[in-house]
Jmol script that loads the backbone (N, CA, C; Angstrom):
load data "model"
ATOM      1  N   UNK A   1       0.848  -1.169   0.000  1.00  0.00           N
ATOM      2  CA  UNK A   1       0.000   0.000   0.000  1.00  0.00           C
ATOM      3  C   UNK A   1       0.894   1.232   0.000  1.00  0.00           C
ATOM      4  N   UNK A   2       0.684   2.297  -0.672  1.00  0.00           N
ATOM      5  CA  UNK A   2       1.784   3.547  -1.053  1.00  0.00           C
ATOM      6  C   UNK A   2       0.446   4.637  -0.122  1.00  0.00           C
ATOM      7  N   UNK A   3       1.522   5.443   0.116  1.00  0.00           N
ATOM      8  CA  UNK A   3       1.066   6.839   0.850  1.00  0.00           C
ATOM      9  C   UNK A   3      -0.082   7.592  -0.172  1.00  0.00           C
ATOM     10  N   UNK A   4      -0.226   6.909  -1.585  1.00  0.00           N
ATOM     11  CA  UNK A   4      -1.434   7.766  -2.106  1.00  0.00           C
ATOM     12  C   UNK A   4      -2.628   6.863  -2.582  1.00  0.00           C
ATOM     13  N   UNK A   5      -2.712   5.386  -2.043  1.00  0.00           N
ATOM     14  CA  UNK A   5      -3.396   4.992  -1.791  1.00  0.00           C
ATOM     15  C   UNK A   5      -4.925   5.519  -1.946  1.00  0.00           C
ATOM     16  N   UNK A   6      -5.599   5.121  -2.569  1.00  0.00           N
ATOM     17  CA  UNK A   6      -7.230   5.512  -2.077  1.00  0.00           C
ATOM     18  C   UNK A   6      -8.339   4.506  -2.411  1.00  0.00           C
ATOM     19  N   UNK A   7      -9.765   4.340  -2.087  1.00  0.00           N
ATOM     20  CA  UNK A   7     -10.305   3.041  -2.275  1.00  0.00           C
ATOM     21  C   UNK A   7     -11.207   3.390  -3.514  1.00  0.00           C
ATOM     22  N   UNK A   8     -11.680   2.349  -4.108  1.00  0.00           N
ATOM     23  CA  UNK A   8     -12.544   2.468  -4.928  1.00  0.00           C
ATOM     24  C   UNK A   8     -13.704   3.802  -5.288  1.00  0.00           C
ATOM     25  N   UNK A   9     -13.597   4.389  -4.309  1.00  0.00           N
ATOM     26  CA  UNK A   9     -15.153   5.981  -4.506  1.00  0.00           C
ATOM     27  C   UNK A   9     -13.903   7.338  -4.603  1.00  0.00           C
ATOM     28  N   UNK A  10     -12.798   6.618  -4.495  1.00  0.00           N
ATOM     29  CA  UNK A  10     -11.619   8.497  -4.182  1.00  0.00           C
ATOM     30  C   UNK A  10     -11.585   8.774  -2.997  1.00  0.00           C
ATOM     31  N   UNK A  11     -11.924   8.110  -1.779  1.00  0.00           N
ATOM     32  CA  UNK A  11     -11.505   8.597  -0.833  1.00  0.00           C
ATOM     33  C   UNK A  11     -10.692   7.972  -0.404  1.00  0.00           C
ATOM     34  N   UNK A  12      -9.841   8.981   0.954  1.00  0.00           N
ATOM     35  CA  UNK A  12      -8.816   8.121   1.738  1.00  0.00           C
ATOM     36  C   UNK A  12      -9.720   7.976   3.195  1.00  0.00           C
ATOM     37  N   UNK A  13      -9.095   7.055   3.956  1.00  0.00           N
ATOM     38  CA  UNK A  13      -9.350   6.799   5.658  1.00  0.00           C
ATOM     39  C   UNK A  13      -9.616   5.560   5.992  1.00  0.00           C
ATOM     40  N   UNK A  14     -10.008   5.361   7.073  1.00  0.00           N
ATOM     41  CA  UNK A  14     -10.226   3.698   8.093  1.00  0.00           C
ATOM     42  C   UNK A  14     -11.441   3.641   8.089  1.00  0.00           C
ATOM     43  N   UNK A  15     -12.353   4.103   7.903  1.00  0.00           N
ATOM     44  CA  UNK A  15     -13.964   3.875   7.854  1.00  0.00           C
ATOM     45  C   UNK A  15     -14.561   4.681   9.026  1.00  0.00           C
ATOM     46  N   UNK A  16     -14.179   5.265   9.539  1.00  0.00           N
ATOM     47  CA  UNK A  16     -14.772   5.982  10.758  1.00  0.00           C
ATOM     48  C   UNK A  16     -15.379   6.870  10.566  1.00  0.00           C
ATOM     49  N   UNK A  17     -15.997   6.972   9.278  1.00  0.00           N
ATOM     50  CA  UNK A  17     -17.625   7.799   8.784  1.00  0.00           C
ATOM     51  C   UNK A  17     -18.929   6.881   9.165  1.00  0.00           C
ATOM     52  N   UNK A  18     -18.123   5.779   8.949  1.00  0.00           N
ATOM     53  CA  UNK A  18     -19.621   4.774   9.289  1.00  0.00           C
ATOM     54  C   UNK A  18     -20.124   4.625  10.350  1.00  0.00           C
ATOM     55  N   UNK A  19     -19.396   4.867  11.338  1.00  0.00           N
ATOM     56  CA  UNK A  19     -19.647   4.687  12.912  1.00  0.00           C
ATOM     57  C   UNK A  19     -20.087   5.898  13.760  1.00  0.00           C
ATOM     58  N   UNK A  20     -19.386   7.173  12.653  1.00  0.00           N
ATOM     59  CA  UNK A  20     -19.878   8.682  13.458  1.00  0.00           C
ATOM     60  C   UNK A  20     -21.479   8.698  14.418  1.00  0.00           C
ATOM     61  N   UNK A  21     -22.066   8.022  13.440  1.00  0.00           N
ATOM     62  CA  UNK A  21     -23.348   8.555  13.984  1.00  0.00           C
ATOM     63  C   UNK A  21     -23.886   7.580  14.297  1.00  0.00           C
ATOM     64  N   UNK A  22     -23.067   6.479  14.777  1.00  0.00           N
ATOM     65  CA  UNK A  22     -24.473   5.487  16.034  1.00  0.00           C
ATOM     66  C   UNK A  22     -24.396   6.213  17.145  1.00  0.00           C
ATOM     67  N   UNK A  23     -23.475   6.482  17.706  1.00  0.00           N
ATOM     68  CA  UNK A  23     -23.413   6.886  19.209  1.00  0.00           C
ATOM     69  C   UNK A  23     -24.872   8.277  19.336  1.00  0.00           C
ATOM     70  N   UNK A  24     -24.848   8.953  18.583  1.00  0.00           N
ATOM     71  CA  UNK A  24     -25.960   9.970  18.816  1.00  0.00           C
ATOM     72  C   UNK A  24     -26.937   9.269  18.099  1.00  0.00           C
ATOM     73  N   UNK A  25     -27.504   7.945  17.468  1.00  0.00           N
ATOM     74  CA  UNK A  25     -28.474   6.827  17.016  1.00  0.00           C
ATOM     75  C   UNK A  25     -28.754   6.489  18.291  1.00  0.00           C
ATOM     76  N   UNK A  26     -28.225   5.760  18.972  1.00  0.00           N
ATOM     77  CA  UNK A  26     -28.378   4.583  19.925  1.00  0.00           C
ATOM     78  C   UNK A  26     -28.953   5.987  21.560  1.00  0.00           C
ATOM     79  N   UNK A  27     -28.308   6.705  21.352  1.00  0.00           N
ATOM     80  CA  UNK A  27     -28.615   7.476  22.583  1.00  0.00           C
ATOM     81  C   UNK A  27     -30.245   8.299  22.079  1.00  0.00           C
ATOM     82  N   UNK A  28     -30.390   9.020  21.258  1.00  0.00           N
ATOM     83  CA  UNK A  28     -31.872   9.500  20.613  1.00  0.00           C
ATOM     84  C   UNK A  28     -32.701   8.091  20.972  1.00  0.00           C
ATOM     85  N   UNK A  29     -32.440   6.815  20.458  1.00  0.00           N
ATOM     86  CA  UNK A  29     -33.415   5.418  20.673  1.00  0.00           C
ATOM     87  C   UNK A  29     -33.363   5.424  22.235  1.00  0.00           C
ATOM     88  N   UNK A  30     -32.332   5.359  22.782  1.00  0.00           N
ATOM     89  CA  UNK A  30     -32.867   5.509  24.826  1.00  0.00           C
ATOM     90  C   UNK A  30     -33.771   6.311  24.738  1.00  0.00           C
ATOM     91  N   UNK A  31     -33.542   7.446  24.298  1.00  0.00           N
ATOM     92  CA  UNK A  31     -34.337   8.736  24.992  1.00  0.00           C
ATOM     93  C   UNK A  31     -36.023   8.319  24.439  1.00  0.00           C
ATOM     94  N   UNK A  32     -36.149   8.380  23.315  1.00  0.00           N
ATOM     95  CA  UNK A  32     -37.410   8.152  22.875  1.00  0.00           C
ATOM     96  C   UNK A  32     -37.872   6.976  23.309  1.00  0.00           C
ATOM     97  N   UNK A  33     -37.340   5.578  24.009  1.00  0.00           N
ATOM     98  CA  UNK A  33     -37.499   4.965  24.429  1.00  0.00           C
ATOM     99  C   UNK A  33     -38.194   5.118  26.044  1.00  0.00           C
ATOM    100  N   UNK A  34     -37.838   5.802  26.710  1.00  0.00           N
ATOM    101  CA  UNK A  34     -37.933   6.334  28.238  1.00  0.00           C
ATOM    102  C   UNK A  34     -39.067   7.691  28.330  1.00  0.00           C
ATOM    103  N   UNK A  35     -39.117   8.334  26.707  1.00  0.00           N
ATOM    104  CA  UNK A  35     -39.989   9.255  26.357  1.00  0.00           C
ATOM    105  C   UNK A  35     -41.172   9.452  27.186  1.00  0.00           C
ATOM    106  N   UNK A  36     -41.946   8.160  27.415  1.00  0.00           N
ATOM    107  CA  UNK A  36     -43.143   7.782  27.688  1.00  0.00           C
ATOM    108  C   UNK A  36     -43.546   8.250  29.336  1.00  0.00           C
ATOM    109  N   UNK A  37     -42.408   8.041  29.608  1.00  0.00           N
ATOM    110  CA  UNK A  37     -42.366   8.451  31.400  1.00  0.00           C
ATOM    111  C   UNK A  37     -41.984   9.400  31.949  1.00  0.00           C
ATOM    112  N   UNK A  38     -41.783  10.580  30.735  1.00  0.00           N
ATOM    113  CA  UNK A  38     -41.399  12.040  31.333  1.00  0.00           C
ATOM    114  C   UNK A  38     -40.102  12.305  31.153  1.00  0.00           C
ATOM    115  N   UNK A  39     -39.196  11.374  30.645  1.00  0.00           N
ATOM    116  CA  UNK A  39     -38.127  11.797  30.689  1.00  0.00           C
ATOM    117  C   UNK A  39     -38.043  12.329  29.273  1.00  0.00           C
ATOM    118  N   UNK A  40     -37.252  13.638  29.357  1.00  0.00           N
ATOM    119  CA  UNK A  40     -36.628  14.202  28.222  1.00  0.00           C
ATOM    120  C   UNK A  40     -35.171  14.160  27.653  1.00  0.00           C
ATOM    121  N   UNK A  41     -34.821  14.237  29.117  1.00  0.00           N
ATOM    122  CA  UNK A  41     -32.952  13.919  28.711  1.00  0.00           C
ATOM    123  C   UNK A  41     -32.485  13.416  29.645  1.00  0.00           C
ATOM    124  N   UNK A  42     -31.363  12.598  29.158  1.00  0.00           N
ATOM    125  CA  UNK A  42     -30.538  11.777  29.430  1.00  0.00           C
ATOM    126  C   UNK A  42     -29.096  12.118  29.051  1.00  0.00           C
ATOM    127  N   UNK A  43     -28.141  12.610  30.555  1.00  0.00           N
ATOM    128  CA  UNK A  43     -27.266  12.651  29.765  1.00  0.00           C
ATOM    129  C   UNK A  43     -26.017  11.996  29.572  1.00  0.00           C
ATOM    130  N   UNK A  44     -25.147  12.802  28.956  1.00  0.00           N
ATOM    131  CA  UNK A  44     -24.193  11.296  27.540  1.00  0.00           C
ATOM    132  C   UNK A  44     -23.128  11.310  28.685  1.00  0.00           C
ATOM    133  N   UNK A  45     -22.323  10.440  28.678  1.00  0.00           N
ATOM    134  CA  UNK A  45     -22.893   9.033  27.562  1.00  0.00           C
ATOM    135  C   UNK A  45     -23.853   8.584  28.506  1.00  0.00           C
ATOM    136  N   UNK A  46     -24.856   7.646  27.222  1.00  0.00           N
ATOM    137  CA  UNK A  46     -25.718   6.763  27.992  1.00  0.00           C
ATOM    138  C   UNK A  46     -25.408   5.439  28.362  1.00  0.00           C
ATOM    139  N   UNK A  47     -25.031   5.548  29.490  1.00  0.00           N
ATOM    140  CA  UNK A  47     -24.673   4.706  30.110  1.00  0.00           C
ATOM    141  C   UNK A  47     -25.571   4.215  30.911  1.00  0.00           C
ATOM    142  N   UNK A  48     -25.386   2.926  31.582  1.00  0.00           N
ATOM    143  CA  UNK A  48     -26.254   2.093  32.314  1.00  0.00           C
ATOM    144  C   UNK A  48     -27.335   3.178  33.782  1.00  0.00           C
ATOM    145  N   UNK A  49     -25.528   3.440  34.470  1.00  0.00           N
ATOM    146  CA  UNK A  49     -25.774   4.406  34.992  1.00  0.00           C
ATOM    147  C   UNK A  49     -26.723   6.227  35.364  1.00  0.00           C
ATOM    148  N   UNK A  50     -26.152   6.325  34.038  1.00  0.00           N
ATOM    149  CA  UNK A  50     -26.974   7.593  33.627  1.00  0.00           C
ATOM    150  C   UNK A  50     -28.106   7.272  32.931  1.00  0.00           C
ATOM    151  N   UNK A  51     -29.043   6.270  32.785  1.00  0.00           N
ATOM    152  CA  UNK A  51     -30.026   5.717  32.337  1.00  0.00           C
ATOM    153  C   UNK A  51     -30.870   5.837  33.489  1.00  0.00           C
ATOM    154  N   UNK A  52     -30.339   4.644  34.190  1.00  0.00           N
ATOM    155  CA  UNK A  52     -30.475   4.407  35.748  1.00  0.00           C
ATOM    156  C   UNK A  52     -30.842   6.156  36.671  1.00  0.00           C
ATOM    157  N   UNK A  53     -30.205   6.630  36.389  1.00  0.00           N
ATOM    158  CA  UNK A  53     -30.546   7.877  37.436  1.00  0.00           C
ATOM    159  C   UNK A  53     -31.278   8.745  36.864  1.00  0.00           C
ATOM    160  N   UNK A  54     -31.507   8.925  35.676  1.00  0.00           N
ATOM    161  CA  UNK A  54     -32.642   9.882  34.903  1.00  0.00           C
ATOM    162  C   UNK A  54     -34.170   8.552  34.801  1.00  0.00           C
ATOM    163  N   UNK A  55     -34.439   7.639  35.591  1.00  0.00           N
ATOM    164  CA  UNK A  55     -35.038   7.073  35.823  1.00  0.00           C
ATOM    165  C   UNK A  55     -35.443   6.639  37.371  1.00  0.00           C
ATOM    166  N   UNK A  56     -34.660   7.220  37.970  1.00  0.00           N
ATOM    167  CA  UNK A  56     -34.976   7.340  39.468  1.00  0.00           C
ATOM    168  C   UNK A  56     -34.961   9.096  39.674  1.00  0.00           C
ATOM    169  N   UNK A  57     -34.864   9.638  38.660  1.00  0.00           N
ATOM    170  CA  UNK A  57     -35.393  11.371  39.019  1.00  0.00           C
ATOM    171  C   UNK A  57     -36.963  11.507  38.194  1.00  0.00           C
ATOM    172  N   UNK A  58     -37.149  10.786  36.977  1.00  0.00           N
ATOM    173  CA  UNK A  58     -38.403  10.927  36.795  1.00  0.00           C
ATOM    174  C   UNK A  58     -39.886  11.115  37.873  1.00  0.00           C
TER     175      UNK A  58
END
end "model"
wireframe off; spacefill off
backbone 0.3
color backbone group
């Protein structure tokens, strides 16, 4: 592989366009998930934890 390398579409990189946007996916699906019970936000990361306690402040 040479330093000008690029893949099949012209771009260069490791793929880390594809992944940008689960983390703000998966956290919007908690929230709208928990929606139902008053909660509006949850905050990041969503973690077990911070799930957990915006569910004992509801």
């Amino acid at each position: 592989m040479t330093a000008g390398w690029r893949n099949p579409l012209g771009a260069k990189g490791i793929g880390e366009s594809g992944t940008i946007g689960s983390t703000p996916a998966v956290h919007n699906a908690v929230c709208v998930a928990v929606a139902h019970l008053g909660i509006d936000h949850i905050v990041m990361p969503c973690s077990p934890q911070n799930v957990w306690r915006a569910l004992q402040n509801a």
